[in-house]
DOPA-595719 format. One line per 8 residues: number of its first residue (from 0); their letters; for each residue y, x, z of C-alpha. Coordinates in steps of 0.25 Angstrom, whole numbers, plus 5000, padded with zeros to 4 digits. Layout:
# DOPA-595719
NUM = a = Y X Z | ...
***
This chain:
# DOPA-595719
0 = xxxxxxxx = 4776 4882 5026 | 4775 4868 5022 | 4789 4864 5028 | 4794 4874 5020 | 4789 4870 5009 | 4796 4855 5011 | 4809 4860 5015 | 4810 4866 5001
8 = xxxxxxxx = 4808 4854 4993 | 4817 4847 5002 | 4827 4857 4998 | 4824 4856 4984 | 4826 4841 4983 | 4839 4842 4992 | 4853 4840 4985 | 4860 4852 4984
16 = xxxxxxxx = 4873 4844 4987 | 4872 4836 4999 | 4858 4845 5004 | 4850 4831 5005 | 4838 4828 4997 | 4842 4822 4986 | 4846 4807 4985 | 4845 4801 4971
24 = xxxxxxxx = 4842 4815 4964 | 4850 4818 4951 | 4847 4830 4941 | 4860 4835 4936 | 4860 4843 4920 | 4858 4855 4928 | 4844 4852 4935 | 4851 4851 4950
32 = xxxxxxxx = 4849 4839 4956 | 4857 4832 4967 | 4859 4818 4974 | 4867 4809 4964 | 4877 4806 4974 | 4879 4820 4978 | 4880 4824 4961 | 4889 4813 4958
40 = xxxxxxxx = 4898 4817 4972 | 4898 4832 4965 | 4901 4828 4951 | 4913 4817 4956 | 4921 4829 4961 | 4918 4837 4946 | 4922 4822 4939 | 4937 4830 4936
48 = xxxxxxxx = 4933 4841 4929 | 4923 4835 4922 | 4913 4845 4923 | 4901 4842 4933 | 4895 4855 4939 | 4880 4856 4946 | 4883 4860 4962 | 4872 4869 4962
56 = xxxxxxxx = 4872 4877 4949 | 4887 4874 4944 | 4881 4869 4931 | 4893 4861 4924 | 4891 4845 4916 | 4898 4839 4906 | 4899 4829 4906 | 4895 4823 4921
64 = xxxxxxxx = 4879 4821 4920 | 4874 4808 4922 | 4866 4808 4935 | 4853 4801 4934 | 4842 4800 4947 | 4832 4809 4946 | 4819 4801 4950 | 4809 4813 4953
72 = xxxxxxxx = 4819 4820 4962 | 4820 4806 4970 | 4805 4804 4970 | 4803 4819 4975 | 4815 4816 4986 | 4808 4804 4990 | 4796 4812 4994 | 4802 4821 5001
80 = xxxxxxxx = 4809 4811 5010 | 4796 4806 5014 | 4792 4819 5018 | 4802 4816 5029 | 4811 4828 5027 | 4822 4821 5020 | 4831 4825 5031 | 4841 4835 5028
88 = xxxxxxxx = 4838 4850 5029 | 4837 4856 5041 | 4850 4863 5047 | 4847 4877 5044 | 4850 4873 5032 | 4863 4870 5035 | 4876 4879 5038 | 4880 4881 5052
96 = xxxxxxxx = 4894 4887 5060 | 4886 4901 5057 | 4882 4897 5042 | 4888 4899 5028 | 4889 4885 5022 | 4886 4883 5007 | 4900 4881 5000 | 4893 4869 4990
104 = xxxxxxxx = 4887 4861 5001 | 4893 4848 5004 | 4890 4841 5016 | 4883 4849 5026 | 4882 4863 5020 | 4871 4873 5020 | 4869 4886 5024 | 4873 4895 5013
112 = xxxxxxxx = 4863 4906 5008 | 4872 4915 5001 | 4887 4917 4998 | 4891 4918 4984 | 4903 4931 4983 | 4907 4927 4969 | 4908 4911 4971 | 4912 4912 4985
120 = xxxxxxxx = 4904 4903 4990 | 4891 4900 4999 | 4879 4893 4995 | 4867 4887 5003 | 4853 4889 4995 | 4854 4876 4987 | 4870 4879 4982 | 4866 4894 4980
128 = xxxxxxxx = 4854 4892 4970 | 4865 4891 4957 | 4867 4906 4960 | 4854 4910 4959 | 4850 4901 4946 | 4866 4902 4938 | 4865 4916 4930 | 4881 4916 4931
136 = xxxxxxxx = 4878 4913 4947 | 4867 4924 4949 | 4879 4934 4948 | 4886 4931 4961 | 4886 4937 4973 | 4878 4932 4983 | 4879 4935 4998 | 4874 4930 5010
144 = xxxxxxxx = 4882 4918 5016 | 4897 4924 5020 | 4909 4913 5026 | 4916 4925 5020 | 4916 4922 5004 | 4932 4916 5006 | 4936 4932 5010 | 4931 4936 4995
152 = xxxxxxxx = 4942 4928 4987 | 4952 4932 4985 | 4964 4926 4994 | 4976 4926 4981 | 4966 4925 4971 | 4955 4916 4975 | 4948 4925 4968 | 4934 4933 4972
160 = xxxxxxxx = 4938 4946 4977 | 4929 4956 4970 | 4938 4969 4969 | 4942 4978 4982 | 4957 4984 4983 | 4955 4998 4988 | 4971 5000 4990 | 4970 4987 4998
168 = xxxxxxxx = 4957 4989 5005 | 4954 4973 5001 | 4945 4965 4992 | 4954 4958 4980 | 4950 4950 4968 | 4950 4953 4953 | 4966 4948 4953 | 4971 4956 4965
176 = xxxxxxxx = 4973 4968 4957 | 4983 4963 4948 | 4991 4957 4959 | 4993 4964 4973 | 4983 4974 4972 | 4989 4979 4959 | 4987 4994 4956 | 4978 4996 4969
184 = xxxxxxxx = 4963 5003 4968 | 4954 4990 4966 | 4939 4990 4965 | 4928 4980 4964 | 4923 4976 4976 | 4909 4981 4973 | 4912 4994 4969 | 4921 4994 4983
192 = xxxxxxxx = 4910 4990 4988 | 4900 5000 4984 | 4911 5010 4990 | 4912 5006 5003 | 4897 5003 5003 | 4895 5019 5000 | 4903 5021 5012 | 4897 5009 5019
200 = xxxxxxxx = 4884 5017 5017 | 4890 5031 5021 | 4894 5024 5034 | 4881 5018 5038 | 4875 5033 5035 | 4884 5038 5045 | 4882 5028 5055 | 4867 5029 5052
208 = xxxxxxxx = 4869 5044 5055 | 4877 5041 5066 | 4864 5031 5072 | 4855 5041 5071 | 4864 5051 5077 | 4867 5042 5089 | 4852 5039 5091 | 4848 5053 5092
216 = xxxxxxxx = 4859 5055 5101 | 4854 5042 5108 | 4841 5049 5110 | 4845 5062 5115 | 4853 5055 5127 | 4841 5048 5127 | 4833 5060 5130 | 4845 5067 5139
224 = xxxxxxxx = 4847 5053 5147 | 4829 5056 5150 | 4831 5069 5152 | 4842 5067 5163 | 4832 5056 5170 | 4821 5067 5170 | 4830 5078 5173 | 4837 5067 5187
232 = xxxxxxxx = 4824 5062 5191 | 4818 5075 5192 | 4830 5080 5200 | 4830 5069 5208 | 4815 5073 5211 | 4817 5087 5214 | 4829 5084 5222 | 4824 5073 5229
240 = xxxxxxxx = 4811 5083 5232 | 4821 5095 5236 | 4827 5085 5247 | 4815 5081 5254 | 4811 5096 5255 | 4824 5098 5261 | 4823 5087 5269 | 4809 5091 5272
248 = xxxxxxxx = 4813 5105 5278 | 4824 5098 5286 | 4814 5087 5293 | 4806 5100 5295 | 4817 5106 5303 | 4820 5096 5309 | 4806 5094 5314 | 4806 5111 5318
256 = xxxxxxxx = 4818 5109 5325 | 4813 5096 5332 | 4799 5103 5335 | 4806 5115 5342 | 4818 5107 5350 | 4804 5099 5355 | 4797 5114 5357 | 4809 5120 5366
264 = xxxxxxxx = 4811 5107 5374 | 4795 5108 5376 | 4795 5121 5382 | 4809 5121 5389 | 4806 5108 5397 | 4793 5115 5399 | 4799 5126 5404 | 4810 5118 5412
272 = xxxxxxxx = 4798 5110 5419 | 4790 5122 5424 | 4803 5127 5429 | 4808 5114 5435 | 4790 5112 5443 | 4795 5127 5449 | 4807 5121 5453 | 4801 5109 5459
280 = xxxxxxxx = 4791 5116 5466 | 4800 5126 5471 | 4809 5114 5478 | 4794 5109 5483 | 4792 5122 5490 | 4806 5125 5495 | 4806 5110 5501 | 4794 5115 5509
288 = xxxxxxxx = 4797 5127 5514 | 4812 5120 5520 | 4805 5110 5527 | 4797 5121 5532 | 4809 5127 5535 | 4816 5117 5539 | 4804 5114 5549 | 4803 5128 5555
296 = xxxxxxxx = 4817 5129 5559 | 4815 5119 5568 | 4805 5127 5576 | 4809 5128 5591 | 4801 5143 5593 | 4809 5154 5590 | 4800 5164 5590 | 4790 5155 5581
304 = xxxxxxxx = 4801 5152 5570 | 4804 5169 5569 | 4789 5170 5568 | 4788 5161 5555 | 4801 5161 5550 | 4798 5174 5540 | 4787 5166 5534 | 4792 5153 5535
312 = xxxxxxxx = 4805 5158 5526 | 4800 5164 5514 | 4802 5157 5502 | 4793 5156 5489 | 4799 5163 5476 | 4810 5154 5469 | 4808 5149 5455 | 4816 5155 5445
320 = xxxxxxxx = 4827 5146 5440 | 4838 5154 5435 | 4837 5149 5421 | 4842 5136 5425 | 4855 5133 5420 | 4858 5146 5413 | 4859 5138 5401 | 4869 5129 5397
328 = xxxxxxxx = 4864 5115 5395 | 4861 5115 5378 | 4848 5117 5376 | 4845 5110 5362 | 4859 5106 5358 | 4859 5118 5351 | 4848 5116 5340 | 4856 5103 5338
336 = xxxxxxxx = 4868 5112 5336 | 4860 5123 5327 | 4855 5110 5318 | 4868 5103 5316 | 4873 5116 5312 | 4862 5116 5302 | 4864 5101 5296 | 4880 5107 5295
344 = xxxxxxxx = 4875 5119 5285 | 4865 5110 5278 | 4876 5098 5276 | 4885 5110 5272 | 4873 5115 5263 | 4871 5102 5257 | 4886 5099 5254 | 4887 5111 5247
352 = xxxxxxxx = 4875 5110 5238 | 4876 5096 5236 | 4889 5099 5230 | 4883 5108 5220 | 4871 5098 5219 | 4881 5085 5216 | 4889 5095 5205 | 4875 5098 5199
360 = xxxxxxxx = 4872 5086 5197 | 4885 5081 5191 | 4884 5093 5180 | 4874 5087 5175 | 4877 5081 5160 | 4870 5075 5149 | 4883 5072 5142 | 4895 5079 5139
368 = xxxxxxxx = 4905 5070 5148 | 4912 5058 5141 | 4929 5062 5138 | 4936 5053 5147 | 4942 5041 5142 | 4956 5041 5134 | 4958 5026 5138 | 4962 5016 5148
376 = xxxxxxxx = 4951 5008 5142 | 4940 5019 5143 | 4943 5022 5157 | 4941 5008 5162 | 4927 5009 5156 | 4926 5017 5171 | 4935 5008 5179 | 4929 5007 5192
384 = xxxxxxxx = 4934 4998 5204 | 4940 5005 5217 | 4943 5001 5230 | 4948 5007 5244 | 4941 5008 5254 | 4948 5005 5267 | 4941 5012 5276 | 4947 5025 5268
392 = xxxxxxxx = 4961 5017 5270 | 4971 5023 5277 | 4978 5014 5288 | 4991 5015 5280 | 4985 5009 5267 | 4984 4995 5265 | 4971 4992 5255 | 4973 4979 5247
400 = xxxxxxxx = 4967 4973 5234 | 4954 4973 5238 | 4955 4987 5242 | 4960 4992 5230 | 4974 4994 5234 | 4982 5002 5244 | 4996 5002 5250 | 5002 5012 5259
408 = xxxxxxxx = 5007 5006 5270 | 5019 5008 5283 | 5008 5003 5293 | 4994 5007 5297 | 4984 4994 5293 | 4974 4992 5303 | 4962 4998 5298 | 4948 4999 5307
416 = xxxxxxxx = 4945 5017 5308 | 4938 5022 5299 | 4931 5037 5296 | 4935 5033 5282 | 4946 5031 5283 | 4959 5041 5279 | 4968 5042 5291 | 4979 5051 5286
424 = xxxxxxxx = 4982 5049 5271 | 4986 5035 5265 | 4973 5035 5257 | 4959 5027 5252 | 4948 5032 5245 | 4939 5019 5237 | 4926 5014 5243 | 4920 5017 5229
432 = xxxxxxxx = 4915 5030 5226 | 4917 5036 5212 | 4908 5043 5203 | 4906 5044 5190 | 4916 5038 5179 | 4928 5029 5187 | 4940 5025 5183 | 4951 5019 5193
440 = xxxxxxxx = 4967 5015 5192 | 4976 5014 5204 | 4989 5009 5203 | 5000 5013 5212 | 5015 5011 5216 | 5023 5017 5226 | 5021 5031 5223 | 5012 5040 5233
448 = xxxxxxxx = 5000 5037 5229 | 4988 5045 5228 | 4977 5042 5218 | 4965 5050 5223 | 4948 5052 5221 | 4943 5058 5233 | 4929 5064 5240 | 4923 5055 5251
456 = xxxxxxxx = 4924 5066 5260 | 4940 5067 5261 | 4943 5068 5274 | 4950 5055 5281 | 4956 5056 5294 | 4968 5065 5295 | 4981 5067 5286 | 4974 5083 5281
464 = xxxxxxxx = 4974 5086 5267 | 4958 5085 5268 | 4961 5069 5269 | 4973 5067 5259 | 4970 5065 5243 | 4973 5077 5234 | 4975 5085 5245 | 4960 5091 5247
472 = xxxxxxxx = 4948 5094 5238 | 4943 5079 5242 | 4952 5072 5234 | 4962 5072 5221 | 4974 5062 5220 | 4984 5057 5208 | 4997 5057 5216 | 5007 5044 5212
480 = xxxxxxxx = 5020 5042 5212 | 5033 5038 5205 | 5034 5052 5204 | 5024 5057 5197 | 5009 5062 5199 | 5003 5073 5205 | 4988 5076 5207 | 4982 5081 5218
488 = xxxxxxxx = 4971 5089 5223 | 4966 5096 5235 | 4981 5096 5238 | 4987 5102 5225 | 4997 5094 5219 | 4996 5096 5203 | 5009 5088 5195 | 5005 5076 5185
496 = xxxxxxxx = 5013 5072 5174 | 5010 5059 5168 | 5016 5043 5164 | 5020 5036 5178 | 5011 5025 5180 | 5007 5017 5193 | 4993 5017 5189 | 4983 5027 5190
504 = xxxxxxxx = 4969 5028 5183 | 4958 5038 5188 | 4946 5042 5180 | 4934 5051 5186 | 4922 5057 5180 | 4915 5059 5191 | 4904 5068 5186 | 4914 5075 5177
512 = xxxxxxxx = 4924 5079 5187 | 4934 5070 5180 | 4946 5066 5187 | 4957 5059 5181 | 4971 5053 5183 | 4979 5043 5172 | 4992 5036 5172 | 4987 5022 5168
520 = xxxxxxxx = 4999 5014 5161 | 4999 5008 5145 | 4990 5021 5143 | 4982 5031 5152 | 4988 5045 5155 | 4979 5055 5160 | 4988 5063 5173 | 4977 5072 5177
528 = xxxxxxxx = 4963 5076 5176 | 4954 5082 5187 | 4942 5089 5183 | 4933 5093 5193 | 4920 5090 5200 | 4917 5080 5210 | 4905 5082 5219 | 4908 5068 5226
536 = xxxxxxxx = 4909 5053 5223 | 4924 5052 5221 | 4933 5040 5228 | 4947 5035 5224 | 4958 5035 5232 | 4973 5031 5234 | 4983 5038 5243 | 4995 5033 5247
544 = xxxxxxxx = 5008 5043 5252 | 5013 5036 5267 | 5028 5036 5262 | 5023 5028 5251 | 5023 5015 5258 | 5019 5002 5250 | 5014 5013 5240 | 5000 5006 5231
552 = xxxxxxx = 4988 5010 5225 | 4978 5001 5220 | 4966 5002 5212 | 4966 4994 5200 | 4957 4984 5196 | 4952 4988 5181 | 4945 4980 5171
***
């Protein structure tokens, strides 16, 4: 507080002209005082009118005052400099790049604390005083600091600009009316004013509605976007739950099955075993008795081997064995056969339902969906990069640009065997999968080309319609050439009118079931529209007829 204090009289004992404390201190008629050498500068550029002014309050002399020193405000300087603060003010005082100088200042100029609109001109807090104190002063306008007084003169007239041509739709001054804005609806500028400022404030009304508007429609999706989290999280639960019951039942079976597969083996080795000691023992016996035998036949005595040979032949009861061998050799192979047979109707069940799932799923909406885009520029807000994957290329394509470009060419490239890949159609699917909203181009030349989306599942190996694009209910192709187009689907060819161009661009909704073809020249032309559900991720794909040698598609690179 006390340095406040200081600074105030520092500024009080400053001259108004070079911003200094003042050096040999005069008091013109007026009461203002300056430094003599800054009064006298002043005054020497007034000498040819005659008619000497005071800088701050415009006061006029006649004839020019004598100056004289005034010993108490060099007394009172004095003290102040041996405060030590007989520096010069501090540089906040002072205008910067970003500041509106004073238009009085000489020298260094100070920041100006208002803008005068019926001068023009800017004034710091010393220089501004006058306006406050002169009662023909206390009239003007006073704003806050504007570098923008020079746009309210007039540019013909030099002349304040205080009236508004509505014809015109332009401030003039008082002497435009008489001149080129002769005969058109002029007005003050204040009574222009208080018109647009009536609509100014009907406007922020309906923007003020408009906020509040928004910021209950802000709140609602708010509430929806939390009611979807609650409403997902609790299905992921429940669903998560339902498949480990599933899963559950199926370890279960899998564990009756194994349990009872054990059980059988158990008892039929069992069974086997017994009947296979029987057997052993029987072949014991029967090796006994033919050494026996085979000993008695060697007996010399006739009438001593008659004698024993009846009870010497007879031959214990034989084991049953009949059952052996009167069954193929399958004993389990067929519960592996009645459980594969199962996982084929369950992976059948699962597809089937997983289909109605997966559309379940995608019908749900919060929001109505968005209109697709009427521009280039609105599309490329989806541009998404694509690239072939060359294990789908066929061998008479040739990839190129980092992938993103293929050739049709006379002779098979060497590429390695792959499941993936399309043996009987000059095709490629991209190694990205697409959901959601995409947006791709492909530019083409040499006619036959195919711009396609297709299921994963296509079949690949073989020249069938199940492989080729367009031709099955896998896929859908933009057919291209100097011709014209055609659209293809599940092997129906539908005519397309529409401007030739070599470049085609694709947009997919993916959860709306929006496909879509343009012609991409100077401006966007919609050739055809498929709408649709899609149950998969979809892939892009290019096709290339084999009489189309050197033909090209490539996808392009979008910013």
């Amino acid at each position: 507080m006390e340095q406040k204090g200081v600074q105030l009289d520092r500024d009080t004992f400053s001259c108004s002209i070079c911003l200094d404390l003042l050096k040999d201190p005069v008091t013109i008629p007026c009461g203002h005082s300056y430094c003599m050498n800054c009064i006298k500068s002043f005054w020497d550029g007034e000498d040819q009118r005659k008619i000497y002014s005071c800088p701050q309050c415009r006061q006029t002399f006649t004839p020019r005052p004598v100056l004289v020193k005034n010993t108490m405000l060099a007394d009172l300087v004095e003290q102040l400099k041996k405060t030590g603060l007989q520096a010069a003010p501090a540089d906040h005082c002072y205008a910067g790049p970003e500041d509106v100088a004073c238009d009085v200042c000489t020298g260094r100029k100070r920041k100006a604390l208002k803008s005068c609109l019926t001068c023009p001109a800017s004034y710091c807090k010393n220089h501004l005083q006058p306006h406050y104190d002169a009662p023909p002063l206390k009239k003007h306008k006073l704003v806050d600091p504007s570098e923008k007084l020079q746009e309210n003169i007039c540019p013909r007239h030099d002349e304040v600009m205080k009236m508004f041509c509505r014809t015109d739709q332009q401030s003039i001054c008082y002497l435009c009316p008489a001149e080129e804005h002769k005969g058109h609806d002029t007005v003050s500028a204040a009574a222009e004013r208080t018109e647009r400022q009536r609509e100014l404030e009907v406007s922020r009304q309906n923007i003020q509605q408009r906020i509040q508007d928004r910021e209950k429609d802000v709140k609602l999706l708010q509430q929806e976007v939390e009611a979807v989290n609650r409403s997902a999280d609790k299905a992921v639960d429940d669903s998560e739950k339902i498949f480990t019951e599933l899963i559950r039942l199926i370890q279960k079976r899998s564990s009756d099955v194994k349990q009872q597969i054990r059980s059988q083996q158990e008892t039929e080795v069992s069974r086997v075993k017994e009947l296979q000691e029987k057997l052993e023992q029987e072949i014991t016996e029967l090796k006994r008795k033919d050494a026996e035998l085979k000993q008695f036949s060697h007996t010399e005595d006739h009438n001593q081997f008659l004698h024993n040979y009846p009870s010497l032949s007879q031959l214990s009861a034989s084991t049953d064995s009949s059952s052996i061998n009167i069954r193929p050799l399958r004993y389990f192979e067929d519960v592996t056969a009645a459980v594969s047979e199962l996982r084929d109707q369950l992976q059948d069940i699962l597809m089937e339902k997983w289909t109605n799932i997966s559309l379940t799923v995608t019908e749900v909406k919060v929001l109505p969906p968005q209109p697709e885009s009427k521009t280039r520029t609105g599309f490329l807000k989806y541009s998404c990069k694509i690239t072939l994957d060359p294990n789908t290329a066929n061998t008479y394509l040739l990839l190129s640009e980092g992938n993103r470009k293929a050739e049709g060419m006379r002779k098979q490239q060497s590429y390695s065997s792959h499941p993936d890949r399309f043996t009987g159609w000059c095709q490629a699917l991209s190694r990205e999968s697409l959901t959601g909203r995409c947006y791709w181009e492909v530019e083409w030349r040499g006619g036959g080309v195919r711009v396609a989306v297709a299921y994963k599942d296509i079949r690949r190996a073989g020249s069938s319609d199940e492989c080729g694009f367009g031709f099955n209910n896998k896929s859908c192709a933009l057919y291209c050439d100097t011709n014209g187009y055609k659209f293809l689907f599940n092997n129906i060819k539908t005519p397309v009118s529409g401007p030739q161009s070599y470049r085609v661009g694709v947009y997919l909704d993916h959860s709306e079931g929006t496909l879509s073809f343009y012609s991409v020249s100077e401006t966007m032309t919609l050739l055809h529209r498929v709408q649709t559900t899609f149950t998969q991720p979809l892939y892009a794909g290019i096709c290339l007829c084999y009489y189309s040698y050197g033909a090209t598609a490539e996808f392009c690179k979008l910013k």
